[in-house]
N, C-alpha and C positions, 0 to 999 in steps of 0.2 A: 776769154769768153768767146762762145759761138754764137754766130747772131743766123739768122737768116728771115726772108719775106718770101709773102704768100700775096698775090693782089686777085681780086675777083671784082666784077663789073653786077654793082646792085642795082641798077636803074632800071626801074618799071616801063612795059610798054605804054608810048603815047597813048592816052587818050581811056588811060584802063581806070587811073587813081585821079585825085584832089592831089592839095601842094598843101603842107601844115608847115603852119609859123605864123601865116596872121590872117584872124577868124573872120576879116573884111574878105576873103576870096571866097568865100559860101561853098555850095557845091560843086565847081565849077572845074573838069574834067581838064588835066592836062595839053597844051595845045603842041606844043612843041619840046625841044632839047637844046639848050646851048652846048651843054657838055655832059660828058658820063659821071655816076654817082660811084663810087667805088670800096670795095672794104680792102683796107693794105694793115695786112695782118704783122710782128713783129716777134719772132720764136728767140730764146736765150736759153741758154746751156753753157753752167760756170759749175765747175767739180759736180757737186751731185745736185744740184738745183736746175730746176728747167720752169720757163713762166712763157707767157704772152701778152703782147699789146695790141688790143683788136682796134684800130681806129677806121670811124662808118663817116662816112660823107651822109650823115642825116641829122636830123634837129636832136633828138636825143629816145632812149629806147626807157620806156617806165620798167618799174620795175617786174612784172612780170615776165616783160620779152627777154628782158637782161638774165632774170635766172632762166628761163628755157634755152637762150644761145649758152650759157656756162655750163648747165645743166652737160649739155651737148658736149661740151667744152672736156668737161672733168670729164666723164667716161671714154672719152675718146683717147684721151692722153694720159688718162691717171694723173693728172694733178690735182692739186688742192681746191679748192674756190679762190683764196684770195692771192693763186698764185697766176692769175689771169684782169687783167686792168680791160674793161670794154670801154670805152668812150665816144664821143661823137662832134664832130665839129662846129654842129647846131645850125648848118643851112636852112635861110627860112622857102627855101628851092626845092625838096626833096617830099617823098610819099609820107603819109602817117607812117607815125611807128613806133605809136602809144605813148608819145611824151606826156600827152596828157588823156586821162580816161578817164571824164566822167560824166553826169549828167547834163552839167552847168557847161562843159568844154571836151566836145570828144574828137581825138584825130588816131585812134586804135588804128592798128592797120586794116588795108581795107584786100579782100578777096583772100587770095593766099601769099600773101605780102611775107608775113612774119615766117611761113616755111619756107619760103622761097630765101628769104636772108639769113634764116640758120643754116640751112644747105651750105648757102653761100659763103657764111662764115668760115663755118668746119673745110669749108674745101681750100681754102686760102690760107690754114692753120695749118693742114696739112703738108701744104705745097711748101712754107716756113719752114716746119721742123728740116724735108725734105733737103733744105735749101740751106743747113748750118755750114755753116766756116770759121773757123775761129781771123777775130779780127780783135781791133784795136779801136778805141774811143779817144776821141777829142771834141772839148768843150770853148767855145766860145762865145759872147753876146755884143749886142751890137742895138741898134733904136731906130724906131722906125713911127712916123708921126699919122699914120691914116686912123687915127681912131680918137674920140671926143669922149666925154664926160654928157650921159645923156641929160640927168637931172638938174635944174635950174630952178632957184627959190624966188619969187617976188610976189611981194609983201603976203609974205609965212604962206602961200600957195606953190606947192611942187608941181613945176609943168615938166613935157618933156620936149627941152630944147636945148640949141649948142649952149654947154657951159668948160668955154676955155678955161678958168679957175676951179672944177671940177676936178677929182683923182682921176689917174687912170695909168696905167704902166705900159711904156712904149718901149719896156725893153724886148728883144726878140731874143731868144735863147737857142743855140743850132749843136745840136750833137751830130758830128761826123765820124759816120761806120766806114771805118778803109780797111780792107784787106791786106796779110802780108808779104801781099806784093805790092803795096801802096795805092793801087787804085779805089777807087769807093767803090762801098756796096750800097752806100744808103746815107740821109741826111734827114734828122730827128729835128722838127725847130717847132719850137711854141712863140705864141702872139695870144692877147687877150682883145680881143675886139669880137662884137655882133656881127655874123653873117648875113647881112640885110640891106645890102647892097642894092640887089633885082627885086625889084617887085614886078612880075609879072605871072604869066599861066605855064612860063617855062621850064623846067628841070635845068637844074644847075647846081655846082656845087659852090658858088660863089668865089668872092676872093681867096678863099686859102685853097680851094681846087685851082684858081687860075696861077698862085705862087708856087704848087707844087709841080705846075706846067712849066712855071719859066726856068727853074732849078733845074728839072730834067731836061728841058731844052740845054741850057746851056751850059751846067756840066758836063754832056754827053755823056757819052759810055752808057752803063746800063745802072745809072744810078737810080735809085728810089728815091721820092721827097714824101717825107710821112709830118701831116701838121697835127702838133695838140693843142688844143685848145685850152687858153688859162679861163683865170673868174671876170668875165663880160658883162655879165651883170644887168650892169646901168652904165655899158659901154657901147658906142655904135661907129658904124663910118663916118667919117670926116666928110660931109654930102650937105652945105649947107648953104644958104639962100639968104641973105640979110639974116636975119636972126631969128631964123627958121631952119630945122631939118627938108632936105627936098627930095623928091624919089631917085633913085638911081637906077642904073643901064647896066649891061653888060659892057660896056665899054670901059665904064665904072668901075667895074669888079675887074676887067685886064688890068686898068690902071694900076688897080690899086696892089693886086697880084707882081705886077713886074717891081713894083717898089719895093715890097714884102719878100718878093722871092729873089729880089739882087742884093738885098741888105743879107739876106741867109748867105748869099755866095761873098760876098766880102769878107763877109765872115770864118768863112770855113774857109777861106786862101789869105786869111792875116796871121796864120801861124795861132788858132788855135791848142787849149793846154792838154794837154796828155791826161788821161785821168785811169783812175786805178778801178777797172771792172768789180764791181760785185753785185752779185743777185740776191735778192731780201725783199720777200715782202709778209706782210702784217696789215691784220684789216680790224675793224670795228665796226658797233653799231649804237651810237647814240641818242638819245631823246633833245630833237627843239622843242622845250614848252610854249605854248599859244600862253596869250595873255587872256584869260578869262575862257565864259563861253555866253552867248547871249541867253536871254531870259527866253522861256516857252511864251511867253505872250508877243516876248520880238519878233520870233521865228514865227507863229503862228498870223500876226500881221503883215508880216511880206511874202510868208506863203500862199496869200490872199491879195492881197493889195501891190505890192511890190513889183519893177520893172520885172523882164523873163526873167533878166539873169539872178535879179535878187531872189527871184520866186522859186527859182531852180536850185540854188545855194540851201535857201531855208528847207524847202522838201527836203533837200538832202542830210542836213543837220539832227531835223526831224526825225528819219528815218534811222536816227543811230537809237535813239530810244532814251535808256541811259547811258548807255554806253559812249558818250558821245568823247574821244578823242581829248587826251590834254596835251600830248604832242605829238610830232612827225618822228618818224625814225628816222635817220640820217648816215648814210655809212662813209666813213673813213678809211681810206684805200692809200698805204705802205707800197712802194714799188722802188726798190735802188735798186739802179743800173750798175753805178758806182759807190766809191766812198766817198766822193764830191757831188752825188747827183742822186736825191731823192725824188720821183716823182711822187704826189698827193694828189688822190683821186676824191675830187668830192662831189657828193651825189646832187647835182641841179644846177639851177642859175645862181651862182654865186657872186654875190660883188664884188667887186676888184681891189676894194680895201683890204678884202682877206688875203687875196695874193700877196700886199706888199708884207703886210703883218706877221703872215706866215712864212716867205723868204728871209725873214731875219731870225728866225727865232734859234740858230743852229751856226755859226759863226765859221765854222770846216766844212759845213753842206750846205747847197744848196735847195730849198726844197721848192719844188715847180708845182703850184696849184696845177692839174686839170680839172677841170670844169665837166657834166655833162656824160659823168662817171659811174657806172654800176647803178643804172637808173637815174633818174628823174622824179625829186618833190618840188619843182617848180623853185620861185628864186627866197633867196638866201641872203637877208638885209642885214645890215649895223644896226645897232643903238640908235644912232644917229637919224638913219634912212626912216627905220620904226619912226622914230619920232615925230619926223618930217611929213611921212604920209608920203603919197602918188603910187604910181604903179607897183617898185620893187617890191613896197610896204604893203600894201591890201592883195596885191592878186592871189596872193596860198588859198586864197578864197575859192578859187576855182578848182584846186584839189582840193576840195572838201573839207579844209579847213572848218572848224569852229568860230576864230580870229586870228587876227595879225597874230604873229609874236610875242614873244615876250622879249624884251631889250635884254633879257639875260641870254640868250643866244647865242651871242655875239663871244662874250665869254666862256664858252660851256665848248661852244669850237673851237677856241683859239687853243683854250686847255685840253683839251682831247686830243688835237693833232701835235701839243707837245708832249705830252704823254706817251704818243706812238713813234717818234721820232726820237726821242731823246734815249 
């Protein structure tokens, strides 16, 4: 297989945009930069197949920006649609960039944001193909503890706080591209945790910008460290105060970056496994059914009476007429490297029960949830979660949902990504 990288620097000038991830920062203009936002593009060519991995240091791209950068994508290179994985790390540090667009919650890009990072894309896509070499993969994983279980139950109320008996997967996954003449060209590692680290007015790309700093620092040479993001969900930093979450610093986000990004390099120098390249991918598009849809006299009383946010929800509901929505679309996104290594690209904030669920389901492959994948419909609960209520479960409400889910969900994914895998 040929691999090659494209890197380009997407970071908005101070003081031009807002920071999207959390709607407490208001309008409130960029102050400064801890670090650059960057897109590190990933080009393959195996016999007659060629694809890409576009990974953005930004919270995530809706679906519209995602088909205009492919759009872009496909014509430039003559490839397919699904033979292109875009994803995003989900810093809650970076400019809008349409993760969510609507009335109830808007962070669309702001000025000429969204030209400016298809530009950007395409020219880092280019610089990859530009950049193949045929090279060599190896697979290793290894654990790494900076991340918690946000959801905590007591008495049948979902708050959101540390819950050490909480799921969550601390496994870290590191594919190493070496060239053959042995040196690396590049080191692929996934981790499932919330980039939310920093809260402040700063651009950053959080922890997993700060572990692909300590990777490059200390493998040297002219290695690349490219992070995927798995299902986070109802995952965060390990940032806690008595039995409280508490805000965290940039010092924070080094920390926790040199942990993440030495646990990669153990990794890739413990004699990692050889794996057999192959290129493949396949995509889908299936229906989450909503569980119901409210009555016209619900909607028409909290389009009147109801807090903004409910007031804004219902208008919008409203405004579907009849037409109103029984489910989301949802795509499902095929990407092997290998015959041991399937990426799964799934579109939103996905909970991290599915990562584990979906890594077993294939006993010879592995399959690696990303997260944050070919657009954004916001997060993506269990049965379970549905049930329980709090944030993961209610907020689709803010994409214009109708309601929650339906707990059939949960089955209707697990079965669709084995369908595409199998």
């Amino acid at each position: 297989m040929k691999v090659g990288i494209g890197i380009r620097n997407i970071t908005p000038e101070i003081g031009e945009t807002t920071l999207s991830g959390w709607g407490s920062r208001g309008s409130k203009l960029t102050e400064g930069k801890y670090d650059d936002l960057k897109v590190k593009s990933m080009a393959f060519s195996s016999r007659d197949r060629r694809g890409l991995i576009v990974t953005l240091d930004l919270l995530g791209l809706n679906r519209d920006l995602d088909d205009k950068v492919r759009e872009r994508l496909v014509s430039r290179f003559k490839l397919s649609p699904e033979d292109i994985l875009i994803t995003s790390s989900h810093t809650h540090s970076g400019p809008p960039s349409g993760y969510i667009d609507t009335p109830i919650l808007n962070w669309k890009p702001e000025g000429n944001y969204s030209e400016f990072l298809t530009d950007a894309v395409e020219e880092s896509c280019v610089e990859a193909f530009e950049d193949l070499e045929t090279c060599e993969l190896y697979m290793g994983s290894g654990s790494c503890n900076i991340s918690i279980n946000r959801r905590k139950i007591i008495d049948g109320n979902t708050y959101m706080l540390p819950n050490e008996e909480g799921t969550r997967d601390n496994e870290v996954i590191a594919v190493k591209v070496e060239r053959k003449d042995g040196s690396i060209k590049a080191i692929l590692f996934h981790y499932a945790c919330h980039p939310t680290t920093v809260y402040s007015y700063n651009i950053t790309a959080d922890y997993p910008g700060e572990a692909k700093k300590v990777i490059e620092r200390d493998m040297g040479g002219d290695v690349t460290a490219i992070f995927l993001q798995g299902c986070c969900g109802n995952v965060r930093p390990r940032l806690i105060e008595g039995e409280k979450f508490r805000s965290g610093t940039i010092e924070d986000s080094r920390r926790f970056g040199e942990e993440l990004g030495g646990e990669v390099i153990r990794i890739c120098e413990s004699n990692p496994v050889k794996i057999v390249p192959r290129l493949f991918t396949a995509w889908k598009e299936v229906g989450l059914s909503f569980a119901g849809r409210p009555s016209q006299e619900e909607l028409k009383k909290k389009s009147e009476s109801g807090n903004d946010r409910e007031r804004k929800w219902a208008q919008v509901i409203l405004s579907y007429g009849d037409k109103v929505p029984t489910a989301n679309p949802f795509r499902i996104h095929r990407f092997d490297l290998a015959e041991e290594l399937s990426l799964i690209g799934l579109e939103g904030e996905v909970c991290v029960e599915y990562q584990l669920a979906i890594k077993k389901l294939l006993e010879t492959t592995l399959n690696l949830t990303v997260g944050y994948s070919n657009g954004c419909i916001g997060y993506i609960p269990t049965a379970q979660i549905i049930g329980e209520g709090g944030y993961e479960a209610n907020s689709v409400r803010d994409w214009g949902a109708p309601a929650v889910y339906s707990t059939e969900i949960e089955k209707t994914l697990i079965s669709e990504v084995r369908k595409l895998v199998e």
